[in-house]
C-alpha positions in Angstrom: 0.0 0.0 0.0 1.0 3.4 -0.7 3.1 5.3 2.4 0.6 8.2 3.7 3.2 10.9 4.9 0.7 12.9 6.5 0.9 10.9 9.6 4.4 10.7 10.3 5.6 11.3 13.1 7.8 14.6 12.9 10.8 13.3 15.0 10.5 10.1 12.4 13.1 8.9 10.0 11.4 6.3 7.7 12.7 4.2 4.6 9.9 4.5 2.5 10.9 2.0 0.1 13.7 -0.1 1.1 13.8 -2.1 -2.5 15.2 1.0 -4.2 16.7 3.4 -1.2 14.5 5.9 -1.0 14.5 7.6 2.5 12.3 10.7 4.3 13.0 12.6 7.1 12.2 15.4 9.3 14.8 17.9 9.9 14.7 20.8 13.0 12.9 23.5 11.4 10.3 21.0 10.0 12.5 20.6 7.3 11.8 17.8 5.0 14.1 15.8 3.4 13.7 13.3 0.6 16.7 11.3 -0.9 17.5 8.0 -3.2 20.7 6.6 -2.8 21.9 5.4 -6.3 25.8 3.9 -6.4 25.5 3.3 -9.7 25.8 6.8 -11.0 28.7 9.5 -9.8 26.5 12.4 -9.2 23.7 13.9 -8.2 20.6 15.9 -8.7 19.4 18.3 -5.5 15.8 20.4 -5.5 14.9 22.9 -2.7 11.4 23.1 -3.1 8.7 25.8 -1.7 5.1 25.0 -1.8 4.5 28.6 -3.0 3.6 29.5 -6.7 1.2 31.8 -8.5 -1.9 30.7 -6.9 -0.9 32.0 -3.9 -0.2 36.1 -4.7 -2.8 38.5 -4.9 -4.0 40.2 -8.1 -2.0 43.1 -7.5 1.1 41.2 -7.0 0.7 38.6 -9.6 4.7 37.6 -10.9 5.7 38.4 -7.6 6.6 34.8 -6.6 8.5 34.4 -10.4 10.6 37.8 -9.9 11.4 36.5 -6.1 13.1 33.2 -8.4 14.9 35.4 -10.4 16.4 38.2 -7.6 17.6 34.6 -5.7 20.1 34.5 -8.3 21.2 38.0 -7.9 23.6 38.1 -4.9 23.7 36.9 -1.5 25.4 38.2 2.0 28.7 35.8 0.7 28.1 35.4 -2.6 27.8 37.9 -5.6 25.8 37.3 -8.5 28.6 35.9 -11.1 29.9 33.8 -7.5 26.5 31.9 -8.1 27.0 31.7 -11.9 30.2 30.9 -11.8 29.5 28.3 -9.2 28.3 25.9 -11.2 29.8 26.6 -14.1 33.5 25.7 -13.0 32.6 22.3 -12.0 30.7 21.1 -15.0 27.4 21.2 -13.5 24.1 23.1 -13.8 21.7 25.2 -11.9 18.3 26.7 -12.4 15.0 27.5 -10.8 11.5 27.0 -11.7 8.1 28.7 -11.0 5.2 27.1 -11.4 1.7 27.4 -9.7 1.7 25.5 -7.3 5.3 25.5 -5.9 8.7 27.1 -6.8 11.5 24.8 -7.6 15.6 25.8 -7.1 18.1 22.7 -8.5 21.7 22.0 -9.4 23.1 18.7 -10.8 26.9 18.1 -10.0 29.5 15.2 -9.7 29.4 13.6 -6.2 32.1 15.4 -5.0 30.7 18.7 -5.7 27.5 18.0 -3.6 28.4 20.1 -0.7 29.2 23.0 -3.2 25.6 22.7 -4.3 23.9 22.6 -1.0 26.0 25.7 0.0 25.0 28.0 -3.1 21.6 26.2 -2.9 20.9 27.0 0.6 22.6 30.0 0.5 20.2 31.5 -2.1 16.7 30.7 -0.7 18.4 32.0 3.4 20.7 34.6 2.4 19.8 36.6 -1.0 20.0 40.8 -0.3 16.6 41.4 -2.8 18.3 44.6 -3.5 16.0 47.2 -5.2 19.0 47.8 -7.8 18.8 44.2 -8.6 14.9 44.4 -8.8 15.3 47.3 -11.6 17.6 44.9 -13.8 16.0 41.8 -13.5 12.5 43.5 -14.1 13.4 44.5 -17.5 14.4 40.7 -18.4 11.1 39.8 -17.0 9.4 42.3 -19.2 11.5 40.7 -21.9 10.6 36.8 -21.1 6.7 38.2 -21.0 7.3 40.0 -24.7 8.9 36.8 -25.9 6.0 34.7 -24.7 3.7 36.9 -26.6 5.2 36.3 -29.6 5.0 33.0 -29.1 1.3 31.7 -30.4 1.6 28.6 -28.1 2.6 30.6 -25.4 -0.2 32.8 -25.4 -2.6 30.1 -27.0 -2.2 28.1 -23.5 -2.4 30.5 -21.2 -5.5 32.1 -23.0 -6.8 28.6 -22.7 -6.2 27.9 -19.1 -7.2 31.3 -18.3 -10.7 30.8 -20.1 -11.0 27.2 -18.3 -10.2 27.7 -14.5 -11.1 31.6 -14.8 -8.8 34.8 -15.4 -10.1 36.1 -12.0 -9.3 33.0 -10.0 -5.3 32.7 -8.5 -5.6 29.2 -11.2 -6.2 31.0 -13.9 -3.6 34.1 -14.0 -0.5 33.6 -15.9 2.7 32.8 -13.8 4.8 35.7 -15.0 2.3 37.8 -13.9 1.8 41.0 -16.5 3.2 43.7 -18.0 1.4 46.1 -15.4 1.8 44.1 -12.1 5.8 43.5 -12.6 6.1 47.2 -13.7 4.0 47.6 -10.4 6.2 45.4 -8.0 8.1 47.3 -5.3 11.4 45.4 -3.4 9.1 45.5 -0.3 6.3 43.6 -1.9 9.1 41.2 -2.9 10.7 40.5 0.5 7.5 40.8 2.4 6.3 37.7 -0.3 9.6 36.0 0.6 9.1 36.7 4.7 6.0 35.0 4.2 7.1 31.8 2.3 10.4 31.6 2.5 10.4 29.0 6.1 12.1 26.2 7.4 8.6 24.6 8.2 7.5 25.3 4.1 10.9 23.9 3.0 11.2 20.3 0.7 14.7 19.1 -0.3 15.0 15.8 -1.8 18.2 14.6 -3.9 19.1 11.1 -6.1 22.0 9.9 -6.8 25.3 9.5 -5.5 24.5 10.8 -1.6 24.1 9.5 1.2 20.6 10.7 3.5 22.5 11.4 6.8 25.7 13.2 5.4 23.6 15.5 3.2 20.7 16.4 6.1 24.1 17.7 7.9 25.5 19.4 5.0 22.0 20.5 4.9 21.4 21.9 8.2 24.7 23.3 8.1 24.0 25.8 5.2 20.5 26.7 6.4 21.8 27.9 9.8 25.0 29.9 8.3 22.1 31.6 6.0 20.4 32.8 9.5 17.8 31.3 10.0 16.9 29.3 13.1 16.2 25.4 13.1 13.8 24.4 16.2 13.6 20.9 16.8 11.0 19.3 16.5 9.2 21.4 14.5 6.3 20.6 12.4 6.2 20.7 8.2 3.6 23.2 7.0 0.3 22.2 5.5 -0.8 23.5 2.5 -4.4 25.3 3.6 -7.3 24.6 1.4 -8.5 27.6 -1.4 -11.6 28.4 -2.0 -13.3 26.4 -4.6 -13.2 27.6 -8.9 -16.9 29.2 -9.9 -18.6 26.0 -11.7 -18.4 26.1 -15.4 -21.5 24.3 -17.2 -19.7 22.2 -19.8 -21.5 21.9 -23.6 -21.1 18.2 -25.7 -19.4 17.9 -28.1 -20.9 18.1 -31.0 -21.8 21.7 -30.2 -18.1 22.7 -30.0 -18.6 24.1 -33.3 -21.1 26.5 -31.2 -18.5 27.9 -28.7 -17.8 31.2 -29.4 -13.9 31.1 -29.6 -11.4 33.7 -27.7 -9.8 34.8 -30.6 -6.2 36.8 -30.1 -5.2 38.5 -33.6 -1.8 37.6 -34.3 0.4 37.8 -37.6 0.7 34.2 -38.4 0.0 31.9 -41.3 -1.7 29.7 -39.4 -4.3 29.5 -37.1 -3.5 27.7 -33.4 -6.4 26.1 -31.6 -7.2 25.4 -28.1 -10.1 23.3 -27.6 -11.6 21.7 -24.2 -12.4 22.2 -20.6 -12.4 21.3 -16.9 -10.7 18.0 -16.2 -9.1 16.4 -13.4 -7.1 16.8 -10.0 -3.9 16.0 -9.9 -5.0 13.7 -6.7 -7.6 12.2 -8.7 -8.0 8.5 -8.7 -8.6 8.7 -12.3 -6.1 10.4 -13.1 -4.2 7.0 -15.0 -7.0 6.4 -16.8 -6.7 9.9 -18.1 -2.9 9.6 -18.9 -4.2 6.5 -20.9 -7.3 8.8 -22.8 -5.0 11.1 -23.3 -2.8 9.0 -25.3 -5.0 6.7 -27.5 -6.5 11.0 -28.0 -3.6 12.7 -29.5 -0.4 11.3 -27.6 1.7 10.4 -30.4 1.8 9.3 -34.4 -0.5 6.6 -34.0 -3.2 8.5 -31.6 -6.6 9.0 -33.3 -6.3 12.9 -33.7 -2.8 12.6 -35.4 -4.0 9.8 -38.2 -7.3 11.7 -38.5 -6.9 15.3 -38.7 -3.1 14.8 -40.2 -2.7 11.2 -42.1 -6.1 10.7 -43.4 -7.2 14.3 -44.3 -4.0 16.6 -44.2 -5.4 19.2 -42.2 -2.7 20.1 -39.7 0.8 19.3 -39.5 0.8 19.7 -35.5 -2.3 17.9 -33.8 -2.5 16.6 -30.1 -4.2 16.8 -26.9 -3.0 17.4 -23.5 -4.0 17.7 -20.0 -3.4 19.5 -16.6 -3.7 18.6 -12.8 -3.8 21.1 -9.7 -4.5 20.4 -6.6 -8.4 21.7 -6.5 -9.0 21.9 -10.6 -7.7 20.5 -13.5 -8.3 20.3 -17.3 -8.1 18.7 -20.6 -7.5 20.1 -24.0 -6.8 19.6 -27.8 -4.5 21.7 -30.0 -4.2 22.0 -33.8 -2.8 24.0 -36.3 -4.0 24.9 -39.6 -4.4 27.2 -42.6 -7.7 29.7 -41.5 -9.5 28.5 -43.8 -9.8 24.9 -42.3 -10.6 26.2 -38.8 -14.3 25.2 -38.7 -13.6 21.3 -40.0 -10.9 21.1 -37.6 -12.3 21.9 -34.7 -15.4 19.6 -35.6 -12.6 16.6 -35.8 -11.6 17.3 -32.7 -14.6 17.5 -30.7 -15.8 14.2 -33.0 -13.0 12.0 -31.7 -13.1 12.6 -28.3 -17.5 11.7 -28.3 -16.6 9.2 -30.7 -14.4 7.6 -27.7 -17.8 8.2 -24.7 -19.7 6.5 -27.2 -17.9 3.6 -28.7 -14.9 3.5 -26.1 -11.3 2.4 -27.4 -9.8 -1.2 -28.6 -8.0 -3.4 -26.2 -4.9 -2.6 -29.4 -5.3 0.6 -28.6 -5.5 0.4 -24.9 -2.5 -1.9 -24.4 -0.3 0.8 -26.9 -1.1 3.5 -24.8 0.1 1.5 -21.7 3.0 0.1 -23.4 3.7 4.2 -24.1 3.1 5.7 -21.1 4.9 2.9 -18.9 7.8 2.9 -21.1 8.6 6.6 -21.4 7.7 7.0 -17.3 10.5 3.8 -16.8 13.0 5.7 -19.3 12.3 9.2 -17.9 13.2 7.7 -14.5 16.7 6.8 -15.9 17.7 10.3 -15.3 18.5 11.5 -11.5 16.7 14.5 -12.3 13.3 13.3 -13.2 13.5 11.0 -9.4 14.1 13.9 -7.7 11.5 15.9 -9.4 9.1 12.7 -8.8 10.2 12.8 -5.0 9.3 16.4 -4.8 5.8 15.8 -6.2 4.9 13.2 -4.5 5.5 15.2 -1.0 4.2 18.9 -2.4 1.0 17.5 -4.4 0.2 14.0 -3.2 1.4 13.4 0.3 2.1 9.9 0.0 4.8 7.4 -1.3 3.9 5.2 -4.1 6.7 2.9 -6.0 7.2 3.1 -8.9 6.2 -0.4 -9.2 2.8 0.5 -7.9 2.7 3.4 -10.1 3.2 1.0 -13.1 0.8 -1.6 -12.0 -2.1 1.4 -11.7 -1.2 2.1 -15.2 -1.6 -1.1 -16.3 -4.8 -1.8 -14.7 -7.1 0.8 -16.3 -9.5 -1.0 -18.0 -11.4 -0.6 -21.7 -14.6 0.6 -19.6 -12.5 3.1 -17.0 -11.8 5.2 -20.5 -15.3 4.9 -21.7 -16.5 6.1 -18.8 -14.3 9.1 -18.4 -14.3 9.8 -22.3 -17.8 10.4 -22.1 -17.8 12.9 -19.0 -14.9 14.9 -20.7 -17.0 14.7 -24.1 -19.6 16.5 -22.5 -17.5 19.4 -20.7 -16.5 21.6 -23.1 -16.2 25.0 -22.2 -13.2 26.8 -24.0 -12.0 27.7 -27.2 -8.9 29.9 -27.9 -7.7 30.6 -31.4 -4.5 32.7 -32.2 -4.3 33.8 -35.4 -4.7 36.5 -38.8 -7.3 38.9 -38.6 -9.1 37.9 -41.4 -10.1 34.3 -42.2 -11.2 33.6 -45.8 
């Protein structure tokens, strides 16, 4: 059975699964710390982890967690901002952050004997960093830059019009990560550091690291660089829990063979073709469905052999990009399909689309087509777990978003299990809950 980490016991140190090393345990400060030992490899991948991410700014300070990521690289008490850079860079390794919107990711991946290197610059970043207001002025304008890039960027845009449309542009879901133009412009260095006083804890603080490591010399090395960053390590301490938000305003979902019907978000870009976003609310990422929709998603438009791909490209030439995709927060998720085509081939496209996803709630899939998504999705998760960095990024998620331990043996075996009727059944609710549709493209369509 899966490991439920909520009821650990904050002093505890458990190996969660002893078959392949991987370890939890609760540092002073409520620290957590998650690692897999692997011998076979000679380095290792390390994420410091916050469970803080767009969702949780106001309106007004919307990017303020994404410009926090990038001032962390700027310069810390003992460390300028090339010291950081260069940090890395000397060794052969690499270093970067990530902001999403649920949590805010800092990593580095180095030879073994660089680890304590890492964990110092690491740590040092996320205690230390002097969120100068010179610093803020510079890294603002390559923030304005990465938003003016992603706008001219039609699947860019095109998603984050679409997930804007399907969880709500007023909801903390539903705002773009970088925040906008107006609201980084906006940002003052005291909005900044009172967002990091308010985040930036021991108790709200994830670590976990794969490879060539051992668990009790790196908590040490750990601790170590916390405390020379300043801030103060209580024992026994308990982990922050993520507080519940208030529920998305329901969205009544149309079937779809009235896609056609949905008045589409259209944003007038320059392009030759038109870029469509078609679909609605889906699920969780806690769901227990969530397999089966990995599977949907799949035999939908996962690859060269999906139905989308041999429909609207192989059999009628419509597009030369065709897929679908999917999305899981903690309260809301969704599902989508994307094409793109000449203008003139908008309205039979997007009939296609919505046609194969109700053709699947009506007639469900074949057991060929059920075992080939299985075969794909267990084969690329294995392969993708090759890599240190995709195990640490797996041990992160599973203590931010799920909160307990599953193998990756059990995580397989789900896979496997979904049956012909568990798609039919969720093919069918998703065919009925359209709700959005985004297109990016010319002003005129002949």
């Amino acid at each position: 059975m899966p490991f439920d980490l909520s009821y650990l016991d904050p002093a505890s140190d458990v190996m969660l699964d002893p078959a392949t090393g991987v370890r939890r345990s609760i540092l002073p400060g409520g620290v957590r710390l998650l690692t897999q030992t692997d011998r076979s490899v000679r380095s290792a991948s390390i994420g410091l982890w916050l469970p803080v991410g767009s969702r949780d700014e106001t309106p007004a300070h919307a990017g303020s967690t994404h410009v926090l990521e990038h001032l962390l690289f700027k310069g810390t008490r003992r460390r300028s901002a090339m010291d950081i850079a260069a940090a890395f860079d000397e060794v052969g390794g690499d270093s970067n952050a990530v902001t999403a919107k649920e949590h805010t990711l800092y990593y580095g991946r180095v030879r073994s004997a660089d680890v304590p290197m890492a964990v110092d610059v690491l740590t040092d970043m996320i205690t230390a960093s002097l969120l100068e207001d010179e610093a803020l002025a510079t890294e603002r304008e390559v923030i304005l830059e990465e938003l003016a890039m992603a706008e001219d960027d039609p699947g860019d845009i095109g998603y984050e019009t679409f997930l804007a449309d399907a969880l709500g542009p007023d909801t903390p879901l539903g705002r773009p990560v970088g925040g906008t133009v107006q609201t980084v412009t906006d940002l003052s260095i005291g909005d900044v550091r009172a967002h990091y006083a308010e985040h930036y804890r021991p108790e709200n603080l994830v670590l976990t690291a794969v490879g060539d490591i051992d668990h009790d010399e790196l908590a040490a090395l750990v601790l170590a660089g916390l405390r020379r960053g300043g801030w103060e390590l209580e024992d026994g301490a308990l982990p922050r829990q993520r507080t519940a938000t208030a529920e998305l305003p329901t969205v009544t979902g149309r079937p779809a063979d009235e896609v056609s019907a949905l008045i589409p978000h259209r944003l007038e870009r320059p392009t030759e073709q038109n870029h469509i976003y078609l679909g609605g609310r889906g699920l969780t990422a806690l769901s227990e469905d969530r397999h089966t929709l990995s599977v949907l998603m799949s035999v939908l438009g996962g690859g060269m052999s999906s139905r989308l791909f041999q429909t609207v490209r192989e059999k009628r030439g419509l597009a030369y990009s065709v897929y679908s995709f999917s999305a899981g927060y903690r309260e809301a998720g969704l599902f989508g399909m994307y094409a793109a085509c000449r203008p003139g081939r908008t309205a039979q496209v997007v009939e296609l689309l919505g046609e194969e996803l109700d053709r699947m709630g009506g007639e469900g899939i074949a057991q060929e087509e059920l075992d080939r998504a299985v075969g794909q999705i267990t084969g690329s998760f294995a392969l993708g777990l090759e890599d240190t960095s995709s195990r640490m990024g797996r041990l992160g998620t599973i203590e931010l978003v799920h909160g307990r331990y599953t193998s990756v043996d059990e995580t397989l075996a789900r896979i496997a299990n979904v049956s012909l009727e568990d798609v039919l059944q969720l093919a069918a609710r998703l065919a009925g809950s359209f709700s959005t549709r985004v297109e990016i493209g010319p002003a005129t369509t002949p």
